[in-house]
N, C-alpha and C positions, 0 to 999 in steps of 0.2 A: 218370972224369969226362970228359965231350964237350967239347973244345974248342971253341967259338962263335963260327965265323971269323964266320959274318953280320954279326957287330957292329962286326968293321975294314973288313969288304968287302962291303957288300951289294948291289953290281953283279955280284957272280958267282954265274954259274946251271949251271956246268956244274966236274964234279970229280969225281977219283975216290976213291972212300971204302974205309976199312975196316972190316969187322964184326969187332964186337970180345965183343958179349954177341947172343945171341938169342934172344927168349922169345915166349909164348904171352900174348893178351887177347883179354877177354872180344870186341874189336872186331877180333880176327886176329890174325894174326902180324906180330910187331914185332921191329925190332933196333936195337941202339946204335952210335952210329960212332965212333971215337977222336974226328975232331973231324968239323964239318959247317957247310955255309952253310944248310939245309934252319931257317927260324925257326918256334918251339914258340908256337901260343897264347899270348898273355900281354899281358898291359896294354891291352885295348880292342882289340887287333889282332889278325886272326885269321890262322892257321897257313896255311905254306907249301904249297902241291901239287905233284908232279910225278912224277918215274919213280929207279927205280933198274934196271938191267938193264932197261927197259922193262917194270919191274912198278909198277903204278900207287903211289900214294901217298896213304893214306885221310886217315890226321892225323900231326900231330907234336907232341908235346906233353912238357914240360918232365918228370922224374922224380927228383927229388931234385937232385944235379950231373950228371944226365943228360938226354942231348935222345933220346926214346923217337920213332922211325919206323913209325908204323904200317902195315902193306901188302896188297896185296890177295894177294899169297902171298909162301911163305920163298922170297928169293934161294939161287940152289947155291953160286955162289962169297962167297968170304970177301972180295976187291975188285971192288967194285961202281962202273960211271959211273954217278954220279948227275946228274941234270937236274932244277932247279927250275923251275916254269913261270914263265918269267920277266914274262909279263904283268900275271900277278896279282902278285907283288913289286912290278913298278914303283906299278900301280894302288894298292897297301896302303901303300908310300914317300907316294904322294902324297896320299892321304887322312891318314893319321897325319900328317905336316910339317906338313898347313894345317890341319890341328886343335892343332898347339901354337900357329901362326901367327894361327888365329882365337880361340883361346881368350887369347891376349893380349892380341889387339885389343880383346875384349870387356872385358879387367880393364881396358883405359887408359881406354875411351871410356865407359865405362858404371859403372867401380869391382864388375863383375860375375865374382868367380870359377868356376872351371869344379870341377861337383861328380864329372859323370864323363862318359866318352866311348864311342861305341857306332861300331864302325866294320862298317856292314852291306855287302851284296852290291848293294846298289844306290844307296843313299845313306848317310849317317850320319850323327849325333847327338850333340852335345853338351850335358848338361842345366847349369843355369847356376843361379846362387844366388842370381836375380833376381826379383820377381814381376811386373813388368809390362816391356815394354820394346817401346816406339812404334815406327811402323814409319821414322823417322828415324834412330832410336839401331842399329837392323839395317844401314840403309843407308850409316852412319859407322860400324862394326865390319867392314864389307864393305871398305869402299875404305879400311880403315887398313890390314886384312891384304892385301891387293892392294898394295899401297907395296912391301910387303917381295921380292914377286912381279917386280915391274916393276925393284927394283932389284937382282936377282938376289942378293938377303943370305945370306954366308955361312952355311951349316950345318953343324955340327963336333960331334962326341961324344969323348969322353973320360974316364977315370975319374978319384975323388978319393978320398981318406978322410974318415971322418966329421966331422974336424974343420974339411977344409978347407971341404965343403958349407957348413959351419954359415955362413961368410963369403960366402957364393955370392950369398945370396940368391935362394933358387931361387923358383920361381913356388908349388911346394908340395913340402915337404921328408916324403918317406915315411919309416916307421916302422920303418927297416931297421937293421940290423947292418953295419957292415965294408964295404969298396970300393964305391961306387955310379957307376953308371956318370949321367953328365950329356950329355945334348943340347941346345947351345946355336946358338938362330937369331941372329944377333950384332946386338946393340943391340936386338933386339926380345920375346926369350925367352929364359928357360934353366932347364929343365925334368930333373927326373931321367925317364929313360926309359930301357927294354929294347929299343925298337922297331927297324925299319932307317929309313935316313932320307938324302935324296938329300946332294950336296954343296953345293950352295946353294936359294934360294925358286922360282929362274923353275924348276926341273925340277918343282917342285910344279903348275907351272899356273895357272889362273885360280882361285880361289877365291868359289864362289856359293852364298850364302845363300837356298835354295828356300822356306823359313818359318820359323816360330815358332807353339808353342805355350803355355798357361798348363799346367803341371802344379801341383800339390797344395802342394810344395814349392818353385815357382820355375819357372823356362820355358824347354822342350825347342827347342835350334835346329836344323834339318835343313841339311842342307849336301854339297855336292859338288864336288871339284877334280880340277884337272888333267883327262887325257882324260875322264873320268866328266862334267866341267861341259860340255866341248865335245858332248860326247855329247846332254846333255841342250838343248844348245840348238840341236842341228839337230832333233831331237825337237819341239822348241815350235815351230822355223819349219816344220816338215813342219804342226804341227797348226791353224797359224796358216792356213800358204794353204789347207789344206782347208777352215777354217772358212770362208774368203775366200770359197772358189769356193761351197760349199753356200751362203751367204745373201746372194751377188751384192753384198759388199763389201769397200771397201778394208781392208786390217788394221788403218789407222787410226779407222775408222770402224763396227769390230766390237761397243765395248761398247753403241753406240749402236742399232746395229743388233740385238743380245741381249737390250736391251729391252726393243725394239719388240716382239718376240716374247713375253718376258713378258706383257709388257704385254696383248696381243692375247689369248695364249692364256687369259689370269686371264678375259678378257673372256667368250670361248667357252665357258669352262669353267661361268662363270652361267650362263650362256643355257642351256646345254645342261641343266644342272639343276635349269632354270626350267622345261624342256619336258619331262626326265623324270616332274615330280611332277607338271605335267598329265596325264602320259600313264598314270603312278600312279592316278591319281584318275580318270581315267577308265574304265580297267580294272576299280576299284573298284565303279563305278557298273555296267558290265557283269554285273561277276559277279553283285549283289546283284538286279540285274533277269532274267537268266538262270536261277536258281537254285529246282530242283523248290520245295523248301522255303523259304524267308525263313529263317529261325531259324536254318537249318543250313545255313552256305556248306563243300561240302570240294572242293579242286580242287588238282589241278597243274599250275603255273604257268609258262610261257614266258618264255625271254628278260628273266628278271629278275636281279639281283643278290640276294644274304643279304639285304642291308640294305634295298634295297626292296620285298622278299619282306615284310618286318617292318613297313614302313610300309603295306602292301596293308592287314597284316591290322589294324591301327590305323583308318585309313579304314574297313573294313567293318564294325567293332563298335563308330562312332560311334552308329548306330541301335540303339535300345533291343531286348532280348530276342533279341541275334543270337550265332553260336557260328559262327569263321571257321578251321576247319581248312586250311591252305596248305603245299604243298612246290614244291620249284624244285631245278633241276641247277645246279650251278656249280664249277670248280676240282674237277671230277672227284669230285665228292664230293654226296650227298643232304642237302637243306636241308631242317627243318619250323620252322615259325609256326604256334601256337594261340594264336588268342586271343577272348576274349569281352569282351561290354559287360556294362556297369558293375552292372546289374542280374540278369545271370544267373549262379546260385552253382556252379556246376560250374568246380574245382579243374582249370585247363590243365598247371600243371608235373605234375599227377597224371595227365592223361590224355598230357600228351609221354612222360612215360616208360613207358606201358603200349604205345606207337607204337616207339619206339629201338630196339628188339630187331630189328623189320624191317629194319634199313638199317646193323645193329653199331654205333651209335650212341650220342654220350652227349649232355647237354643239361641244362639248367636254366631256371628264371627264380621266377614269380608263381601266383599263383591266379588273376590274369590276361589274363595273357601268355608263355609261354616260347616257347626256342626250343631247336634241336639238330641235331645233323646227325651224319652217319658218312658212310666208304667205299663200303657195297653200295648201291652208284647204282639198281640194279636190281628194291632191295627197298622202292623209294622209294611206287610203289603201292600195294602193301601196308600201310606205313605208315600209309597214308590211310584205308584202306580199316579197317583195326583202331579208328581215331580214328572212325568213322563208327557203327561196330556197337555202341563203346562208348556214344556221345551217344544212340543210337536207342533205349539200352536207359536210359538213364537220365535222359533230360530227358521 
């Protein structure tokens, strides 16, 4: 059984261990230590990293009463100095504390319990058994877990038996057997937990609420403390002045300014749609007056999109007794449109796919209209040119 100093001492990063078992997994070689500060995965918080003898440390993970070390090879000697990366420990302290410290604040201010906790590599998550919650009820769970921050509230762990929990009143009593270990924020939580956890709120840090969403069941809150929030908020004023300087305003006068720009671009973006399907239509008009035959338009087509490719051949087979074969290049890939008026009975998705073979191509549509397209950009004339010999021989 590994003794689990971490849990009286989780300021200590440096120690030297004994191996005491050593085995083989499927994730490498792994060893057990009599006791250790190195914490296994467990309860929303993820595992320690560091070195033993300077051989890295891949996981550590709980194995019955054992704490299994997983490594990137077997240590020679049997007393190893081990080094926990102490960074990620503090950063894991302080993400875990302000998730029992925010998930309180949510039960007081909101009557919203915490169904479970996700402590990521970049933020983390607590989903709530809540389904709506304004963005007021966020900003009073914010500065109620901040209180306990500003006034540095004690944090103390300690074990009890099961009987004595049942007086506790914990925040949620798990479904366990025999000694439970308890972490209480004083006056504001007391929670059973495995995790590590500073000695008072202010080493936790700032506590910032980044959003909320609606999940299925109730609503995901994202969140970051301590150095992680500081972090995040030189991040925002880096992105703030750049936005400043790209659109030549104050930061106060950004959303105003973001707008405008909407505003402006929604503007352009008609206009410019207004002159495409002029220029559609006039194309249209081109082709149908350029064209050896009338009946039979087949061409490929510049500087179009799919989608306007489709509106050409539309335009062209407004006139009675017309058959408008079209292909166009785009996104690397061979476009076809066939399509005929209303009056002439020649089957287009029958004649698109006797054309697809050219260009490796698949497609569908009407009798008449389809469309399709493939990869061999190259085989795209071809296409056309099959769709041509076919009409020639049959209309």
């Amino acid at each position: 059984m590994t003794r689990k100093l971490y849990l009286g001492d989780p300021y200590r990063t440096t120690f030297e261990g004994r191996i005491v078992r050593r085995v083989e997994t499927p994730d490498g070689p792994a060893v057990v230590l009599e006791e250790t500060y190195f914490y296994p995965e467990s309860g929303g918080q993820p595992h320690d990293l560091g070195t033993f003898d300077g051989i890295s440390v891949r996981r550590i993970e709980e194995q019955g009463d054992d704490v299994l070390h997983i490594l990137t090879e077997m240590p020679d000697r049997d007393r190893v100095v081990c080094v926990v990366d102490g960074k990620r420990r503090r950063d894991h302290m302080q993400q875990h504390s302000g998730q029992h410290i925010l998930s309180a604040a949510f039960l007081q201010v909101a009557g919203a319990p915490t169904l479970s906790f996700h402590l990521g590599s970049a933020t983390s998550t607590i989903d709530l058994d809540a389904s709506v919650l304004a963005e007021e009820v966020l900003q009073a769970a914010e500065h109620q877990a901040n209180l306990a921050v500003r006034n540095a509230t004690a944090i103390r762990s300690y074990f009890v038996q099961p009987e004595e929990a049942a007086r506790l009143e914990l925040r949620k009593t798990p479904d366990v057997e025999g000694t439970l270990r308890v972490v209480e924020v004083e006056g504001v939580d007391r929670q059973a937990c495995c995790g590590t956890h500073p000695r008072n709120a202010a080493e936790v840090g700032p506590i910032l609420i980044r959003g909320a969403e609606r999940l299925k069941n109730g609503t995901r809150v994202e969140f970051v403390c301590g150095d992680r929030a500081l972090g995040d908020y030189h991040v925002s004023i880096q992105r703030l002045r750049a936005l400043s300087r790209a659109l030549s305003a104050s930061p106060e006068a950004l959303v105003q300014a973001a707008t405008h720009l909407v505003e402006e671009k929604t503007s352009l973006r008609k206009s410019l749609l207004s002159l495409r399907e002029e220029i559609i239509q006039h194309r249209a008009r081109q082709l149908a007056e350029g064209a050896v035959r009338s009946s039979v338009i087949v061409q490929q087509v510049a500087d179009v999109t799919p989608g306007e490719l489709r509106q050409l051949g539309i335009y062209l087979t407004q006139e009675p007794g017309r058959v408008a074969c079209l292909g166009c290049t785009a996104d690397q890939r061979a476009h076809l449109v066939f399509a005929r008026s209303a009056d002439v009975t020649r089957d287009m998705a029958d004649l698109l796919r006797h054309s697809l073979g050219a260009v490796d191509g698949q497609g569908g549509g009407s009798g008449q209209i389809a469309q399709g397209g493939g990869p061999r950009v190259e085989g795209l004339p071809e296409a056309l040119q099959v769709a041509r010999r076919d009409l020639e021989e049959k209309l």
